[in-house]
C-alpha positions in Angstrom: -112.4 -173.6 4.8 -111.4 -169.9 4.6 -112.7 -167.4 7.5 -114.5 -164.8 6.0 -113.2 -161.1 7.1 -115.2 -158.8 8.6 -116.2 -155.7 6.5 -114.9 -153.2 8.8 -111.3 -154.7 8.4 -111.5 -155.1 4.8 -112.6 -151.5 4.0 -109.8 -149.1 2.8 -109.1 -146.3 5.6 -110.7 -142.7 4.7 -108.4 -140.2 3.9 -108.2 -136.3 3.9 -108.3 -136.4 -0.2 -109.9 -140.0 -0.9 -106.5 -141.2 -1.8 -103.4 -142.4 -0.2 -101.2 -139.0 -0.1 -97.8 -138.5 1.8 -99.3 -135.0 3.7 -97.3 -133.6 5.9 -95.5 -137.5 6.7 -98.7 -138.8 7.7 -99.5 -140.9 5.0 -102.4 -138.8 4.1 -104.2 -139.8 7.5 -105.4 -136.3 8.6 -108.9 -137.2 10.0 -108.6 -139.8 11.6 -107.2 -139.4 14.8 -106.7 -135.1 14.4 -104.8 -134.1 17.2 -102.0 -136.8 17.4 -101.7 -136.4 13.2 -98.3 -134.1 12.4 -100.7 -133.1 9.8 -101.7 -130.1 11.8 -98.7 -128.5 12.7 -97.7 -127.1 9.8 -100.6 -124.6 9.4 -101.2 -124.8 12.6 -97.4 -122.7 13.1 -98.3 -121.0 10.1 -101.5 -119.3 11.7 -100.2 -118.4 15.1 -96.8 -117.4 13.7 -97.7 -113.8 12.1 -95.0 -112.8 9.3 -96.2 -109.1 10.0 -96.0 -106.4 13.1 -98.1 -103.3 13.4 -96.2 -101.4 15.9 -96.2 -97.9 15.1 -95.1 -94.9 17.1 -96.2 -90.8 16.7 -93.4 -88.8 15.4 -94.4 -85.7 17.3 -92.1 -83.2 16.1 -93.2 -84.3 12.6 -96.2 -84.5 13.5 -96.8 -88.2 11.8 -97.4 -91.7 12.0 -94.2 -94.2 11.3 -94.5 -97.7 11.0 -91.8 -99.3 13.3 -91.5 -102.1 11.1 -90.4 -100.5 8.3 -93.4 -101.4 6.3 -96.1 -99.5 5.8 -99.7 -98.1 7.2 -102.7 -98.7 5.2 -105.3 -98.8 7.3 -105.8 -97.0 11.0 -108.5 -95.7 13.0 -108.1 -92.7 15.0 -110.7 -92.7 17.7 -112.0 -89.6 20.3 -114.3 -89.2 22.8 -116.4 -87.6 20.3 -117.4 -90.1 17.1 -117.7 -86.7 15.3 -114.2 -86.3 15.8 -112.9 -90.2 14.7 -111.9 -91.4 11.7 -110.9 -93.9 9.4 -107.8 -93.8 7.4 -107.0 -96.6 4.6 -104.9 -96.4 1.4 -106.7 -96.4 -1.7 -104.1 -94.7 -4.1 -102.0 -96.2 -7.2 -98.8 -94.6 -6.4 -96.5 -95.7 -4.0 -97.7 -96.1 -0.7 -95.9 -92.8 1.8 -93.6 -94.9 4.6 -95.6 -92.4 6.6 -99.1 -91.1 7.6 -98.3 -87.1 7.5 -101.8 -86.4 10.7 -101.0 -83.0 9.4 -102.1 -83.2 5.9 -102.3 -87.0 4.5 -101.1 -88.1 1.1 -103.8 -87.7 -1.4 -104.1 -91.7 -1.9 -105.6 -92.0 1.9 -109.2 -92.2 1.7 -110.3 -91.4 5.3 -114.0 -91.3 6.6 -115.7 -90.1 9.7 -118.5 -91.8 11.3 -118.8 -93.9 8.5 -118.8 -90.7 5.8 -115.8 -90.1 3.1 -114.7 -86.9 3.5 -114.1 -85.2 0.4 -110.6 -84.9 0.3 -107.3 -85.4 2.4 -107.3 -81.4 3.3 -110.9 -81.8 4.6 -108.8 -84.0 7.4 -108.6 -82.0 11.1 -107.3 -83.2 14.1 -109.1 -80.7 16.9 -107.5 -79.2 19.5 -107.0 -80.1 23.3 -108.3 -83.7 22.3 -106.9 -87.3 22.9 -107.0 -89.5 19.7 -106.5 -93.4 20.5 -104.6 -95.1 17.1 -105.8 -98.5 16.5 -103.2 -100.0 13.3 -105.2 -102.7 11.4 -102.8 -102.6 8.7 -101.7 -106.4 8.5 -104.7 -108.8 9.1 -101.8 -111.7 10.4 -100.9 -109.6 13.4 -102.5 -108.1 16.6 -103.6 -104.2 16.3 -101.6 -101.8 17.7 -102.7 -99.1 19.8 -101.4 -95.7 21.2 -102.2 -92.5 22.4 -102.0 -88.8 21.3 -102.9 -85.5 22.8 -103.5 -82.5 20.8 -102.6 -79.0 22.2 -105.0 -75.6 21.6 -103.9 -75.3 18.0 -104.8 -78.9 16.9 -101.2 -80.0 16.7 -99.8 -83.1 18.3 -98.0 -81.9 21.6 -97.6 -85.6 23.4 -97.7 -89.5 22.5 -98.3 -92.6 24.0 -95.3 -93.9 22.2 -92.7 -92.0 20.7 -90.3 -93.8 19.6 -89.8 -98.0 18.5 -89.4 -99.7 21.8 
């Protein structure tokens, strides 16, 4: 007389997608047993290993904002003691993004806010003198933000940075 199998042995395995899959070389065996799977390491490299920087440095002489990268800035915050005097700079334009933020008088496709209030243009855009402004770069969501420092002299122009060069 046969033996009758026990239902737990004779039930197909679960699998990530319901069916048998090759992912990753695990046979399609993602969830059960996680963390001994190779499954995971694939995104898992992908999501700690960011394809983007956002290292930036002051040009002080030019009185801008370089990527060091050699991509571009799209979106920084400029912070000061006083939120009065912080803002928020991001592209919004359709022409070709600057390499460059120009602190002196951004490109007209920057839309920049302060305290959470668009100012009405690019020339409404003052850095105040004898100030330190702290630059966050947010520009590439896969990477850390990037921060430095900048002092302004009596006449509202950049005199000193944090960083003034790639390192």
């Amino acid at each position: 007389m046969a033996r009758k199998q026990s239902s737990a042995s004779s039930r197909p395995p679960t699998y990530l997608t319901g069916t048998k899959s090759a992912a990753f070389g695990s046979g399609g065996r993602c969830l059960s047993g996680l963390l001994n799977r190779p499954c995971w390491a694939l995104p898992l490299a992908f999501l700690l290993a960011g394809c983007s920087d956002n290292t930036a440095y002051v040009d002080v002489p030019g009185q801008t904002l370089r990527p060091c990268s050699g991509r571009t800035l799209t979106t920084i915050s400029l912070q000061s003691q006083s939120p009065d005097n912080s803002f928020n700079i991001r592209w919004a334009g359709t022409s070709p993004l600057p390499a460059e933020i120009n602190l002196r008088k951004p490109a007209t496709g920057f839309r920049i806010t302060s305290n959470g209030v668009p100012l009405p243009g690019p020339n409404q855009f003052k850095l105040q003198p004898n100030t330190v402004y702290r630059v966050i770069n947010r520009t590439h969501s896969d990477a850390g933000p990037d921060e430095l420092t900048f002092h302004t002299n009596a006449s509202g122009l950049i005199d000193r940075a944090s960083k003034s060069a790639c390192e």
